[in-house]
N, C-alpha and C positions, 0 to 999 in steps of 0.2 A: 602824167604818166600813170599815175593809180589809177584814174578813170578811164584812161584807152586799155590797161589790163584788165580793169571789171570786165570791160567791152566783150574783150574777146573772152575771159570766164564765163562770161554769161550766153554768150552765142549757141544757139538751139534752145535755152531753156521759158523763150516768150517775154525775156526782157531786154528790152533798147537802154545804150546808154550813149549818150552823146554829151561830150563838151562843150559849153558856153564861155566861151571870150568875148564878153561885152565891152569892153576900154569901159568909158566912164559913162554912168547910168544917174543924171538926177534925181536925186531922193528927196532923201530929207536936207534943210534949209546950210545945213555944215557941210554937205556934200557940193552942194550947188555953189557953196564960197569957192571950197576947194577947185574945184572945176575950174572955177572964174581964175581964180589966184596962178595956175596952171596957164593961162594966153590963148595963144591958137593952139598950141597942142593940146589942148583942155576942151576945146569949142571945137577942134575936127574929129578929136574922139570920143566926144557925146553923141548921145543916140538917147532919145525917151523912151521911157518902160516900156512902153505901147511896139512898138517897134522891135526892141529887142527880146520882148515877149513873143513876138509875131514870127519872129526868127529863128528864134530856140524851139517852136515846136514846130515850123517849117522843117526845120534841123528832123528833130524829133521823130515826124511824119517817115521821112525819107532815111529813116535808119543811117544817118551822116557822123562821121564819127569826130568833126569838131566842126562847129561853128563857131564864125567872127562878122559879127553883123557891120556893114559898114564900110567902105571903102578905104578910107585912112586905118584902122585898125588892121583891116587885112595887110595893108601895107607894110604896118609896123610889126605886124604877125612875120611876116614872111623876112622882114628884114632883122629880128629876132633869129630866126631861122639859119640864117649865113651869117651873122657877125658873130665877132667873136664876145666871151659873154662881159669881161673887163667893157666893150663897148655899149651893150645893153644895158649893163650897171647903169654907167653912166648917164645913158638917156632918162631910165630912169628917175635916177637919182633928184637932177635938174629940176624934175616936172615935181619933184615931192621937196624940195629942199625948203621950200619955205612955209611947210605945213607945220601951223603949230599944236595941232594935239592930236590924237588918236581919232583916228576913221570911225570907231568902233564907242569912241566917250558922246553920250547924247546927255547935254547940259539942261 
């Protein structure tokens, strides 16, 4: 929501902003567990950098005010959209419940 409002702030003044919703992006070797550890819902909403790069400034190019590179993500984008969010929690919740340490801790 803050970056669709820069959006429109910023309209006429020669700067684009567009949203990137990538689902899951292998990184670094914690991420790529996580990923795994995740199933097919991990393995359908992976996409490599390269691609989700390619996408974001396809996005970028064409003044798009979100992109979600991917066909499963879109999916889960849009079904995000109309559930309710008690049932969003939950999906998420699922796909993280057995993550054991911060996204964010590089050991």
């Amino acid at each position: 929501s803050f970056f669709s409002a820069l959006r429109v702030e910023m309209k006429g003044k020669g700067v684009k902003v567009t949203v990137l919703m990538p689902g899951s992006v292998p990184t670094r070797q914690d991420v790529i567990e996580d990923i795994k550890r995740q199933g097919l819902k991990g393995r359908l909403s992976s996409k490599p950098k390269s691609f989700v790069v390619r996408k974001g400034l396809e996005a970028v190019s064409k003044n798009k005010r979100i992109e979600v590179p991917g066909l499963f993500n879109k999916l889960v984008y849009f079904a995000t959209r109309i559930a309710p969010t008690w049932a969003t929690s939950a999906f998420v919740e699922k796909g993280w419940k057995n993550k054991e340490k911060d996204a964010f801790c590089v050991k």
